[in-house]
N, C-alpha and C positions, 0 to 999 in steps of 0.2 A: 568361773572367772572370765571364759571366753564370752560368752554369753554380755557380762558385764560392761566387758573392755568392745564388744561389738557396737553396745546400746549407746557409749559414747559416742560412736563414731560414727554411728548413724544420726543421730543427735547434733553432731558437730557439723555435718553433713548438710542436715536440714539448715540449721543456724545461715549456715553459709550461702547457702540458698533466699534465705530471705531476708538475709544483710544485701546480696548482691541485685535483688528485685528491688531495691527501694530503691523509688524516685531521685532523677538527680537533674541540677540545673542544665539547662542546655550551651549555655555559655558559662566561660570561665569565671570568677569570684572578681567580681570591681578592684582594682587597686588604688581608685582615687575614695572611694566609698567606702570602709572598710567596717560598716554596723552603721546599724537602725532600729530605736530604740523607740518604742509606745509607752503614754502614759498613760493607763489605767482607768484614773481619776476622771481624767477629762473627758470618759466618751460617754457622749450623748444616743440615745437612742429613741426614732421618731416616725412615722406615721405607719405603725403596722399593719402591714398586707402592702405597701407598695414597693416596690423595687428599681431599679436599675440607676439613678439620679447621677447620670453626666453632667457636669459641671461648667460653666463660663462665667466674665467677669465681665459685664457692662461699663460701658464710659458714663452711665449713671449712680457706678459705687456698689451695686446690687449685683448679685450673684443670681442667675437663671439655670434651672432644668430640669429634667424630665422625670417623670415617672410612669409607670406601669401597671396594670392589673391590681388597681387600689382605689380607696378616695384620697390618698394624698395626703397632708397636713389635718391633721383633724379628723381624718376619715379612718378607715378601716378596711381589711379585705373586703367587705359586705356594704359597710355604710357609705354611699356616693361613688363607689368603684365604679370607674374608668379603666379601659383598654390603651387609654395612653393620656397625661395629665402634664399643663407645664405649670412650674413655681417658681416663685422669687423667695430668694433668699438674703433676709436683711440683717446688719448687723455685724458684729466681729467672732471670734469665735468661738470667745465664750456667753456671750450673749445674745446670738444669732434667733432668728424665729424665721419660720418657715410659714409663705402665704401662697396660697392654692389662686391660679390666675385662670387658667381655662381647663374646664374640668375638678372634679373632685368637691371635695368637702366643703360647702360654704361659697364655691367659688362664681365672681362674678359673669363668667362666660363659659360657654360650652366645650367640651374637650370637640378638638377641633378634626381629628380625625382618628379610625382606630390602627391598631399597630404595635410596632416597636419603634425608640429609636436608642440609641447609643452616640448619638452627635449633635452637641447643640453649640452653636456658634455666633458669639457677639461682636461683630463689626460695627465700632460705636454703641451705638444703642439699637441697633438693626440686630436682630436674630434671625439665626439661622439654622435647620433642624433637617437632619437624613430620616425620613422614614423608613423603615423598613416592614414589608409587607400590611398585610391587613389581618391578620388574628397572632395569638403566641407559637409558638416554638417552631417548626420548622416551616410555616407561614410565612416567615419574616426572611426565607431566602426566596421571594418570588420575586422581588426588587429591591431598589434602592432608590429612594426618590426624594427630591431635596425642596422644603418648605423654606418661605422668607416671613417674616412677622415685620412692619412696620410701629407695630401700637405696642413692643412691650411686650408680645407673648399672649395678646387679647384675642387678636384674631391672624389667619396666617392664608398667603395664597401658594397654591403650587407653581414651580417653574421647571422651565421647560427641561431637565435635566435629573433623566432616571438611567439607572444601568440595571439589566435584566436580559432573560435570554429570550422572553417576546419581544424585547425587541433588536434581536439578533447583535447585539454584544457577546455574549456566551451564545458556542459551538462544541457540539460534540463531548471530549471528555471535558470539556473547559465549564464547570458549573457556576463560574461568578463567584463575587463575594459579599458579605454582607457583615454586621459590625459596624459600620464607617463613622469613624471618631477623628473629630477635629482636634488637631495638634491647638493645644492652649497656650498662649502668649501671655501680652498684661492687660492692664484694666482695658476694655476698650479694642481689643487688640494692640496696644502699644507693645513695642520693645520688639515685634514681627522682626525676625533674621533679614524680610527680604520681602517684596511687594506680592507675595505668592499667601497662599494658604494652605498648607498640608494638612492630608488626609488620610488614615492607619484605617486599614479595612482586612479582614478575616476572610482568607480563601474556605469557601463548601470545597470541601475533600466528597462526601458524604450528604446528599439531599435528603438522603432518605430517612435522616432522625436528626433528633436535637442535641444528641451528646457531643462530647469533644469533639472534634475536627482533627484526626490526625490521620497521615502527617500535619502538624501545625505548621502553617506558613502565614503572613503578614505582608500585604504588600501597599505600596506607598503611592499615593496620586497627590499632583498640585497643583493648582488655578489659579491665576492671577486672583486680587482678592475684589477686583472690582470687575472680575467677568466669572464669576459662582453661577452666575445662572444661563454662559454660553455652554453647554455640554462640547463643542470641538474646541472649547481653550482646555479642556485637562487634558493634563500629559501622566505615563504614570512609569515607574522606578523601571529600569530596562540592568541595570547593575553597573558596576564602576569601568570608567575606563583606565589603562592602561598606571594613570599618575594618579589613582583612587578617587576621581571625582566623578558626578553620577551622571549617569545619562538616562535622557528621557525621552519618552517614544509617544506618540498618538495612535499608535496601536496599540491596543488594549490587550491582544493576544500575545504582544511580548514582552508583556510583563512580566518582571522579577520579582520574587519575596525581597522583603528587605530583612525579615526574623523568618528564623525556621526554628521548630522544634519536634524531630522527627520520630518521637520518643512519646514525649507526654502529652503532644498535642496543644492544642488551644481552643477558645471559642471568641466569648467578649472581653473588650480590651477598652483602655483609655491611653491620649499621648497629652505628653504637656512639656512646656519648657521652665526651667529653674531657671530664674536671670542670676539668683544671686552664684550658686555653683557652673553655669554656663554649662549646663547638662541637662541633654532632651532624656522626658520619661519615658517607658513605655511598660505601661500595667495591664497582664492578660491573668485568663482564669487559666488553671495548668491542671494536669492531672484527671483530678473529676470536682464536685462541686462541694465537697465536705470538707470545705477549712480551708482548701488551699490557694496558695495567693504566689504570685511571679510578677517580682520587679524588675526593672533592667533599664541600665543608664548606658547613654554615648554623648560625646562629644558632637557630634551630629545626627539629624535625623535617621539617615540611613546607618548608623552606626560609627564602627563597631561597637556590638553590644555587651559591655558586663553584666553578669547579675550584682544587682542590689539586696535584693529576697528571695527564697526560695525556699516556704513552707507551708508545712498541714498545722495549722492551730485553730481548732472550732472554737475554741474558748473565746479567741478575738475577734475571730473574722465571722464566723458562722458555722453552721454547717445545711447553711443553701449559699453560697457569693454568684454574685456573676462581676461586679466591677468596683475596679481601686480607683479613685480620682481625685489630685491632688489637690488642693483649693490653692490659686496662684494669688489669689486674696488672701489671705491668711497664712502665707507663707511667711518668714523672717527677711530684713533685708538681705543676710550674709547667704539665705539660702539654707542654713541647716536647720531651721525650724518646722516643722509641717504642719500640715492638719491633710489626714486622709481621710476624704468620705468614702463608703461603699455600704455595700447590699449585705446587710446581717441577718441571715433568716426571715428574706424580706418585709426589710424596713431600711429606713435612713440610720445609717451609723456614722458619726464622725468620732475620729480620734485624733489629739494629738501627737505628735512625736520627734525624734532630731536624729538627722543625720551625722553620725561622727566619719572625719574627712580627714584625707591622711597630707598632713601640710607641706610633704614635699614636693 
């Protein structure tokens, strides 16, 4: 019977152990956001073998961005793969199609350089794209380097504004960041908080591999939007003063996270702004790469941050993700409607879904 009464309690023991290991958000649960709900029905699933597809909204109606290690629309891991691919995305979002612009399957121009990127940004109808390095995985922490496209996404030239530590930005234990994901407005960039453009980049904790980044930290840069391509107009998040508003520095060394998660880490991320709920997003991958997904809403850029999500579900999400991005196209006017795309066992996934919002 002691024996018995032992085997509980060893049992009990264990349990407790690995109730207290699981995963938990790193901020506290939204109280303006109180549930997020997916529809099933509505997800589409599209060009297999490519991955990462950041999102923007043109002053031409069209939807632009990137993909990865695919041919794209039409293509396949093998068929017309590309190291790095841009598309247009036409249509609403139940009827959308997906067309291969430079690079990939069918398409009428060459993919324009190899890489990564997580940043694609439409001022007007100007695009605008962060590369990150020249091969996959920890390749793409060797810089950051920002393309401008005048035609559309047909062809792009470089400008003069990379951060790396050749060229003496990052010192010492300081190994840069990479990630760099343009904060999403409205069509066009319309509906901009303010004549800047914000920028959500992922601190290298760790050069030495491609897995999570932790401790997880995020930190924040912003440019006027008609000087993207002076590298001494960015300023970048230094942390709040005193009456909680943010201060910003041209020293890139004192720079502050604006998200920390010291626990579960991070890697790739997306930002975007909800006009209709007047809440900035900010979607990272958490954990590791089998299912799990981390949302998190503020009132402003810099925060403070609630969680909106925070879970493991292969079923939905995958079990390979690397990014959530909101389509600011296909969102409802009130704001609680969504459509989220991201990376399902690399391919394009979109889902629908609604934010339920606590109306007081």
């Amino acid at each position: 019977m002691r024996a018995i009464f032992g085997w509980f309690v060893t049992m009990a023991a264990l349990a407790s152990v690995v109730c207290a290991a699981q995963p938990s958000a790193p901020y506290p649960k939204s109280e303006f956001i109180t549930g997020m709900t997916f529809d099933p029905a509505t997800e589409r699933v599209l060009a297999p073998g490519s991955d990462i597809w950041p999102l923007t909204w043109a002053a031409d109606g069209h939807q632009y961005t990137v993909f990865g290690d695919g041919g794209g629309f039409g293509g396949t891991n093998s068929d017309s793969r590309v190291s790095l691919g841009i598309a247009r995305i036409e249509g609403g979002k139940r009827d959308f199609t997906g067309v291969n612009i430079a690079g990939g399957k069918n398409a009428p121009h060459p993919a324009p350089f190899v890489g990564k990127s997580l940043g694609i940004l439409a001022l007007g109808n100007t695009l605008h794209v962060w590369r990150h390095g020249a091969g996959s995985d920890n390749k793409a922490f060797e810089f950051a380097r920002l393309y401008r496209s005048d035609d559309r996404g047909a062809t792009w030239q470089e400008q003069p504004v990379e951060f790396s530590r050749k060229n003496g930005d990052f010192a010492g234990e300081d190994h840069g960041f990479f990630s760099l994901a343009f904060c999403q407005f409205g069509r066009g960039y319309e509906g901009a908080r303010d004549a800047f453009v914000y920028i959500y980049a992922t601190e290298i904790v760790d050069p030495s591999h491609w897995r999570m980044q932790s401790p997880g930290k995020i930190t924040l840069l912003r440019v006027p939007k008609d000087r993207l391509a002076e590298k001494a107009a960015y300023r970048f998040f230094a942390g709040l003063d005193p009456r909680g508003q943010p201060l910003w520095t041209a020293d890139i060394a004192a720079r502050k996270p604006v998200w920390e998660d010291a626990v579960n880490g991070t890697h790739r991320i997306a930002a975007s702004y909800n006009a209709g709920l007047k809440r900035y997003f900010l979607s990272t991958m958490t954990v590791d790469r089998v299912g799990w997904a981390g949302i998190y809403e503020a009132p402003e850029p810099w925060g403070p941050w609630r969680t909106v999500l925070f879970e493991k579900n292969p079923e939905r999400f995958g079990r390979k993700v690397i990014t959530f991005t909101f389509s600011n196209k296909w969102a409802s006017a009130d704001g609680k409607d969504f459509v989220l795309v991201h990376t399902k066992n690399d391919a394009w996934a979109s889902i629908e879904g609604s934010f339920q919002v606590n109306a007081k």
